[in-house]
Each structure stands twice: as C-alpha cells, then as structure tokens.
N, C-alpha and C positions, 0 to 999 in steps of 0.2 A: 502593352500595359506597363505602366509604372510605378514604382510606390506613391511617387508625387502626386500621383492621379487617384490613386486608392480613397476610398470614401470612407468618411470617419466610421468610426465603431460609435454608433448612438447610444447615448448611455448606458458606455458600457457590457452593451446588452452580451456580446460574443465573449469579452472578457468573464461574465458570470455566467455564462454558461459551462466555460470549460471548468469555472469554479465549483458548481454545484455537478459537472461529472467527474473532476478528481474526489470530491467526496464522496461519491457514489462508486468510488473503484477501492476503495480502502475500509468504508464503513463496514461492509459486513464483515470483516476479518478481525475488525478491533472490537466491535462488539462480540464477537466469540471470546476474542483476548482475555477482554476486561472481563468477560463473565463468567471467566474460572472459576469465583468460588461458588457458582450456582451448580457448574457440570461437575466439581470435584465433591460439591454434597451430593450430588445423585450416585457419585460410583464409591459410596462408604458400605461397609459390609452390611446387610439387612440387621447383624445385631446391635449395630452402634448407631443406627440410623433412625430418622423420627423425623419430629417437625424442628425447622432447624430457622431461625433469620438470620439476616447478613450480619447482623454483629457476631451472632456466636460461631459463625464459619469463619473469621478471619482470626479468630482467639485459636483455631484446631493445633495444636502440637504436631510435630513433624512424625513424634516416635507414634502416634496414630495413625497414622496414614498408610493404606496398605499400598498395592504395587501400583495400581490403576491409578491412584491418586498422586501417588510420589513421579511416576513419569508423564502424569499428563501433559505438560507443560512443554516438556521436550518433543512428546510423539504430537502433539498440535501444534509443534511447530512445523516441524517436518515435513507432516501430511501436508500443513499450507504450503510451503516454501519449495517441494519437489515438483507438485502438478505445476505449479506457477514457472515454475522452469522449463518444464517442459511444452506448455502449453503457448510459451511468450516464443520460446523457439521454433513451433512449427508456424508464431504467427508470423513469425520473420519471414518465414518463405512462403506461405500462402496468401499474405494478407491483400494480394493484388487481384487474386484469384477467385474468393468469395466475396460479395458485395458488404460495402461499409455498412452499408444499414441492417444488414443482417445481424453483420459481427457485432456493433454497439449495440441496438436495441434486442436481439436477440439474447446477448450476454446479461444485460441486465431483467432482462423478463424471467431468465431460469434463476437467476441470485434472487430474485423477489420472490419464487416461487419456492424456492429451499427456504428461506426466511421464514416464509409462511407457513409451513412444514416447522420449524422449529417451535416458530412459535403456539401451532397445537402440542405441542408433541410436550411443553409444557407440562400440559394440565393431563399427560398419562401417565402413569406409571408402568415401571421397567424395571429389569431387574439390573443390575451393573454393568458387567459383560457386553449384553446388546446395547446399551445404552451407548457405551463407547466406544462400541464399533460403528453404530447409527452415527453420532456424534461426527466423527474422522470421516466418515465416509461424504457428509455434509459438508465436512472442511475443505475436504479434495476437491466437490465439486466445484463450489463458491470459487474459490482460488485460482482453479483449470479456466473455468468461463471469466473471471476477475483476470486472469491472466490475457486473456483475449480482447478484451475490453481495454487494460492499459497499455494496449503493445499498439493498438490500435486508433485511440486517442494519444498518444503521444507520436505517433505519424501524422495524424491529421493535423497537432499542434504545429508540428514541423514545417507545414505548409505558408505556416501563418508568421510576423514578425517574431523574433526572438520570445518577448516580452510573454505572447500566448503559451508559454510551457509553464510559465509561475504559478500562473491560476491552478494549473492539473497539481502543480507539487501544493502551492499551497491549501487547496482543496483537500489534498490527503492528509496534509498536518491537521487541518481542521480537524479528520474523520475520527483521529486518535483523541484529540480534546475532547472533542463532543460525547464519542463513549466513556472517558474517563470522570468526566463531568455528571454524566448522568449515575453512572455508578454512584460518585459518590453523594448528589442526592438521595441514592434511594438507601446511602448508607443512615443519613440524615434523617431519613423519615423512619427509620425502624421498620419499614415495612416486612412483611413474609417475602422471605428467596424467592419464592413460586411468582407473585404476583410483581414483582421488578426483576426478575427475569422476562416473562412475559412480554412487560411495559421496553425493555431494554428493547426487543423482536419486533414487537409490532411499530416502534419507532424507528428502528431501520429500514423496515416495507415499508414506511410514505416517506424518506427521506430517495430512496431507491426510486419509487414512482413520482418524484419529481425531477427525479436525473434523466428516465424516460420523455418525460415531458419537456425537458427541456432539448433534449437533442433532436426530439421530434421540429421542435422548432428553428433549429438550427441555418438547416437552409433555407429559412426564410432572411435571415440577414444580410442585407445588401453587404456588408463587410467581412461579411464571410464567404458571397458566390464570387468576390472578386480573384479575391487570394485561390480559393479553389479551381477558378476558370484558366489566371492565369499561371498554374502551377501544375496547367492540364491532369487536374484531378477533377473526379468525378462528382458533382456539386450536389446532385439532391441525391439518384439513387444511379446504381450501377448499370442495371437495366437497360439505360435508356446509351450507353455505350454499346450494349450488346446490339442496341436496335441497328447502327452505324452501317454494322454487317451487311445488312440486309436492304439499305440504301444504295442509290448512286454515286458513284465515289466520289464525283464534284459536288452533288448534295453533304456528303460527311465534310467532307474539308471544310463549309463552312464553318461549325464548329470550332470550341477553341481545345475542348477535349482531346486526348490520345485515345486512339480505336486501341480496338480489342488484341489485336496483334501486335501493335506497338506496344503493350502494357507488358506484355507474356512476353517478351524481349528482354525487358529491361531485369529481371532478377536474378539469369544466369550471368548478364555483362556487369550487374551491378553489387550486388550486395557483400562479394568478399574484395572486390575492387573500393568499394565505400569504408568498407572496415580498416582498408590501409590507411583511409585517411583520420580516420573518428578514434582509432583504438587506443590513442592515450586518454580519451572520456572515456569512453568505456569499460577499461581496466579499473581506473581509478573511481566509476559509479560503483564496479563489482566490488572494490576491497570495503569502501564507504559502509555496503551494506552486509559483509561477510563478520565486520568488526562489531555491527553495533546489534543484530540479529546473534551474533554468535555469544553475547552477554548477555541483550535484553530481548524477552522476559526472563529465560531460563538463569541467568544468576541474580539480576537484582531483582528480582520478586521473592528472593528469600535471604533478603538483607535483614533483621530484625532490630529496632530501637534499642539503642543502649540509656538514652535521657529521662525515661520516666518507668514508674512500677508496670508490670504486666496491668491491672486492673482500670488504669487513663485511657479515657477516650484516645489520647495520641497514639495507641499503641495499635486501637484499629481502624486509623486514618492513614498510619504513617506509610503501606505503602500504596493504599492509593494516591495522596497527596503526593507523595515524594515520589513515589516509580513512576506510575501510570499518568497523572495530571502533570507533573512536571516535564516530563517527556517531552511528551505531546505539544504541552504550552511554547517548552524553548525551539522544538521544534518544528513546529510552526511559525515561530518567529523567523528563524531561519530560514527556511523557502520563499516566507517574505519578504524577507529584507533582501533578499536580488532583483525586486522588481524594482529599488531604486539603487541598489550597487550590487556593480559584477566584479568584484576584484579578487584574486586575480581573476585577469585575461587569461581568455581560450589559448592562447599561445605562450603565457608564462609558466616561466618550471615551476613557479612554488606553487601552481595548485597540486600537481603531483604531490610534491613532499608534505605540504598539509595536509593531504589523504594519507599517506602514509601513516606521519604521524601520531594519526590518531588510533595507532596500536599500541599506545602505551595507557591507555581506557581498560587492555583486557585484566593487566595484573592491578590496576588499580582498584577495581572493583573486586577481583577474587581476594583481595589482602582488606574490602570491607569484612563491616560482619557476619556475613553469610552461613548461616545454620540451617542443617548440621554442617561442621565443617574439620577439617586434623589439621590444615595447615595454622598457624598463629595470626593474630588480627593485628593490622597496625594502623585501621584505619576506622576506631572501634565506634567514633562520635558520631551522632548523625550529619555533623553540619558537613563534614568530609565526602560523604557520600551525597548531600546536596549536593555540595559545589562539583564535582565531579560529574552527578548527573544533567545538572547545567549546562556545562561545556560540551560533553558528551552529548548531548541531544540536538545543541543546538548545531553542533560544526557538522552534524547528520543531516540535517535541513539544509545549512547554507550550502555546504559543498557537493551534496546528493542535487542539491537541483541547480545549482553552475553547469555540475558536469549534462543533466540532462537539457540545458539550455543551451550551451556551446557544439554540442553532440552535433544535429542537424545542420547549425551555422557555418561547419567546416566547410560542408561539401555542397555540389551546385543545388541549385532549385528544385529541378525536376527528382533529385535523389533525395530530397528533406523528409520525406516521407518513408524508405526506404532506413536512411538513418535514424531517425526517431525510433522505428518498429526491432534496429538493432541496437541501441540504446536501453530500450525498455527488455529486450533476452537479457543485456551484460547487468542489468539491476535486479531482475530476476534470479539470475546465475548468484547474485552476493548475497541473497537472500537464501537459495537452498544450500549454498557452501556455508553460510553464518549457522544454521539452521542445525548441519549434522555435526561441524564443530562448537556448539555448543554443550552436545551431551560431553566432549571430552573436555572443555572447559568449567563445568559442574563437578565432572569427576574429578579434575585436579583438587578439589576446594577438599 
C-alpha cells in the first residue's frame, strides 16, 4: 500500500473526529480549572460563608482567604499534572498490551462518570476539608484515565499523515476556550455559583459522550482502516489479533496485521531505541509545558487590574477575559496555524532555541502585578500583561504541537505509534515539572 493509493478522508469525517477527541482529552481538566471560583466558595470557613454568586467570589480579597483557598490552585495543579505523568508513562510501555478500544473508550466512560459525580455532588453540601479532598481525589482520577487516553490517541495519530496530530492539539486548544467561554457567560447572566457550576458539569458529560460516539465510529472509515492496515495496527479491535493465535499460520498471514507475538517484540527493541531518534521533540514538548504550566494558572490568576476602581465591571472580567479566554483563544490559534505552516522544520535548530526561549515569560509575568506580592512591579498596566499573555499562549500552541507533529515523523512507520505514546510521557513530564515549580515561582513573587 501507498499513500498515492490511500482513499480520501470524506468530508473530513477522520480529521473531526480526532478533533472532537482532543476536546474530549482536555475538557474535563479545564473545566475544573476555570471553575475555581465555585470550589474555592465551597472551601471558605462556615463563618464567612453563605450564598455567594459569581460576581461576588471574584471581588474575594486575598487577606480572606484561609489556607484551603489560598493553595488550591497550586495543589490542583499538581494532583492534575503528577497522575498525568505517571499514568502517560506506563502507557508508554503497555499500550501494545491492552486493547485500543479499551484504553479510548474505557478512559472516557470513567471521566464521564467522575463528571457525573461532580456534577451531583453540586447540589450537596460538605463541610471544607472533605470537600477538598473529594475534589483532588476526582482531579487525579480524571487526569490518570485523561492521561491514558492522550498517550493513546496521539499513537494512533502517529499512524495517520503528519497533518492528523493537529486536529488532537487543536481540539484541546478548543477545550480551554470552550470552558473559559462558558464561565464567562455565566459571569454575564449573574446567575447563582451552584447552578453554572452545575451547568459548567453537565455540559462536559455530553461534550465527553460525543467523543465516545465518535470513536465508536471510527473504524468505520475507509481512511482510517487504510492507514491502520497498512501500519499493521490493529483497525477495529484487538481481539480479533489475539484470534490469529488460534488459526492456521497460512490463514494468519493473510492478513495485513502484526500477530500477537510480533507486537510483544517490538517495545523491548523499540521504544528507548525510538527515543534516540525523537528526543530533541521531546525535550523541547517537555520544557514548552514545564514553562507555561509552571506560571499559568498558579501566577497569572492573581495578576490584579491596575486601569479601573475596584467597583468596574472590568475588575471582575479582567481575569477571566485576560487569563483564562485569552489563553486559550491565542492558543488555539497556535496549534492551528500548523495545519497550514510547520516552520521551523523537524530538523531545524531554531525550533529548539524558540522553545527555549520562551523562559523569559517566567520573570515577565512574576514583575506583573501579582498580589500579594514583596518583590516591585514593573509591569504594573494591564496592557503589558495582555501582550505578554498573547505571545505566551500562543508560541504554547504553535510550538507544543510542531514538536508533537514532528515527534512520530522522525522514525519509521511501524514505530509511529510507539513514538507518539512517547511523545505524549515527554508532554506529560512538562506539565508535572511546570506544575511543582510553579509553587516556587508564586513563592518568589
């Protein structure tokens, strides 16, 4: 088989699928993100606490806030960002081992069902304490099975032309707009916390169960069983490899599949042999997300407006508008804008040094205005922390998904899959490293 021969992608159809499951691998974690100020009114001490709506939670003062409140931000990140690490690591070396349909649709069946759980858990009340241990404990999961799913889907992209890895990043840019969007609608309608919280939850679980639905559908695409046949990967389920076994050996060889034993081969001879080849993408995915995890949320979510009085609407827009929805907007631009330019090239130095780089984001943003804070401001306007957060979001997008498009393309065919799944550890690994130096980047401030 040969590309020449490969059958078009009928509108589109494979391209949006991998779109609506990179949205499905990021949504639940940014809707937690964005919904701080709903878990940080539940964990206020029973005296100062009541019925509270979303404008008057984002007016809360720092020097109010007890400990549960002032570190949440840090410890949900962390709890996200370590299982994700670990979780992306073991799938590196199992993921030949358990069946793909398992791993994608099983991964998203348990996040839909933690969703779902969250989303009752709403309308209980709790005391602080369990609250945010319930909380974290939900984050881990999400993340561990999220972790499973991305390491997983971005192997199976690997299988596919270059181009199918965009869709997964831009998908995930999407997930972050999407909740920041909705957030700040529900800033817009004044509604009660309780009931756009809620609304936040239960719009996750049918964004989720369409990501189910669509990979269920997957292998029915002729432009998908192609790539998958000839990349001797396993097209609809695993299963029917194992059957192989249990045939005549000139019956298996018809096939265009790898039997069971030749699979279970390939990850001792292959995956630190692979790494030789991929490990300047993968360094440079890790630092991408060690830089931009290790600032945001944990410092600019407590950037405060300098341009108008405490009592302006702009005061409790600015940081959803400016942190959260800007973010997310440049950075989704960015993972899209590779589906029509890859520059640099997978073999040029300056992508390296353009990831680099972008460690000069971290004193940028700690010398905004970040309150509380001892060190001096020098970057006191808002417009400074726009333009910064512009650039910064976006060179997170463009270069986070070069490196996770070039990743795979280094190495041969049959190991696309293999590298993708170690691709998706070294983006995981920048996220739990971004994650725990983040609390030492708060503390400097």
């Amino acid at each position: 088989m040969t590309a020449a021969n490969a059958p078009r992608d009928r509108y589109n159809a494979v391209w949006i699928i991998f779109f609506i499951l990179g949205l499905g691998t990021l949504l639940p974690w940014n809707f937690f993100m964005t919904a701080t100020m709903y878990f940080t009114s539940r964990l206020k001490d029973p005296q100062t606490s009541g019925e509270h709506n979303l404008t008057s939670n984002v007016t809360v003062v720092t020097g109010d806030r007890n400990v549960l409140e002032s570190k949440f931000n840090n410890v949900m990140t962390l709890c996200a960002m370590v299982p994700l690490l670990i979780f992306t690591c073991l799938n590196s070396f199992i993921h030949q081992r358990i069946p793909q349909k398992l791993r994608i649709s099983g991964s998203l069946s348990v996040i839909f069902v933690v969703f779902l759980i969250t989303a009752v858990l709403v309308k209980v009340e709790m005391e602080p304490l369990p609250f945010f241990t319930l909380t974290m404990i939900k984050i881990i999961c999400i993340n561990s099975f999220g972790a499973i799913l991305q390491g997983s889907l971005f192997g199976l992209a690997g299988m596919l032309p270059a181009s199918y890895t965009t869709p997964i990043m831009s998908g995930q840019g999407l997930a972050g707009t999407f909740a920041a969007f909705s957030m700040i609608c529900a800033l817009a309608s004044g509604s009660e916390l309780q009931d756009s919280a809620f609304g936040y939850f239960i719009t996750a679980c049918v964004v989720i169960l369409l990501a189910i639905v669509s990979y269920l559908a997957l292998p029915k695409m002729e432009f998908f069983q192609y790539y998958s046949e000839s990349n001797g990967s396993r097209s609809s389920t695993d299963e029917e490899n194992k059957m192989d076994l249990l045939k005549p050996e000139g019956e298996a060889e018809k096939r265009p599949v790898l039997s069971l034993t030749d699979e279970a081969s390939r990850p001792a001879v292959s995956v630190f042999g692979i790494f030789k080849q991929i490990w300047v993408m993968a360094l440079s995915v890790c630092f991408v997300f060690t830089i931009t995890i290790g600032v945001f949320p944990a410092v600019t979510v407590d950037v405060k407006t300098t341009v108008v009085e405490g009592g302006s609407s702009w005061n409790i827009y600015f940081i959803p508008v400016s942190c959260f929805l800007l973010f997310n907007v440049m950075d989704w631009a960015g993972r899209s804008l590779t589906a029509v330019c890859m520059w640099p090239g997978k073999n040029s130095i300056w992508l390296p040094i353009l990831v680099v780089a972008r460690l000069v984001f971290v004193p940028l943003f700690m010398f905004c205005n970040v309150q509380p804070r001892s060190l001096p401001v020098a970057f006191a306007h808002d417009a400074w922390y726009i333009v910064f957060m512009i650039l910064f979001s976006f060179s997170n997008g463009y270069l986070a998904s070069l490196c996770m498009c070039f990743g795979p393309k280094k190495v041969s065919q049959h190991e696309a899959e293999t590298a993708g799944a170690i691709m998706a550890f070294f983006l995981s690994l920048g996220l739990a490293v971004g994650a725990a130096l983040s609390f030492a980047f708060r503390a400097m401030i």
